[in-house]
C-alpha positions in Angstrom: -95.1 -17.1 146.9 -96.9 -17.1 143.5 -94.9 -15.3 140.5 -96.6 -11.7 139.4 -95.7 -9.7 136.4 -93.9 -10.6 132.8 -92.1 -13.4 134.5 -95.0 -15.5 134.3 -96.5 -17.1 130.6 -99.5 -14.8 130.7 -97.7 -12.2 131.6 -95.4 -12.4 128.9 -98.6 -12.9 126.5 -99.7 -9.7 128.1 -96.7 -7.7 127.1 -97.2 -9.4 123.4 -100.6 -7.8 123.3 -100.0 -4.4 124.7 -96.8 -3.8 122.6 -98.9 -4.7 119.7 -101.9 -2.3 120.8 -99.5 0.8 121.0 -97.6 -0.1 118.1 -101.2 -0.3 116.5 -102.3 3.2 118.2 -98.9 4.9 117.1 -99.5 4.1 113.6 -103.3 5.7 113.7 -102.0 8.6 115.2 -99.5 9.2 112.9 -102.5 8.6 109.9 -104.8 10.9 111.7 -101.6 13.9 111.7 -101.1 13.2 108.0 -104.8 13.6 107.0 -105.5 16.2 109.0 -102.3 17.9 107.4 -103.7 17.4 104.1 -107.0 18.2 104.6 -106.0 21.7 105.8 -103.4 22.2 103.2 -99.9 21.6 104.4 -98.3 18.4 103.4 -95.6 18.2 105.1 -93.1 16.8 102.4 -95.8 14.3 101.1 -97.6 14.9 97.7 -101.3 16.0 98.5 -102.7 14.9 95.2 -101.6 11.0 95.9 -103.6 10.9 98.6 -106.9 12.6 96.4 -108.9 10.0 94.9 -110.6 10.7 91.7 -114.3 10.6 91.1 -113.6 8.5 87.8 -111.9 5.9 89.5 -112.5 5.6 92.9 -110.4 2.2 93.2 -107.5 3.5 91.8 
């Protein structure tokens, strides 16, 4: 009987990948909460005028 699952080299690959999408998905999640906090006011502990860039120097 053929081996299924995480046992198997593309399996494991697999995992690799989809650990990486959700750790990826988290993070964008937790970017979208903080903007949308700042955008309507509340910061939530975190300075609202770091994340404002300024007109004048829109690289900084």
């Amino acid at each position: 009987m053929a081996r299924r699952g995480r046992s198997t080299t593309i399996g494991k690959f697999a995992k690799l990948y989809q650990d990486r999408r959700v750790s990826e998905i988290r993070m964008l999640g937790e970017l979208l909460r903080h903007e949308q906090s700042v955008a309507t006011g509340r910061t939530s502990g975190l300075d609202a005028r770091a994340d404002r860039v300024d007109a004048a120097h829109p690289n900084d």
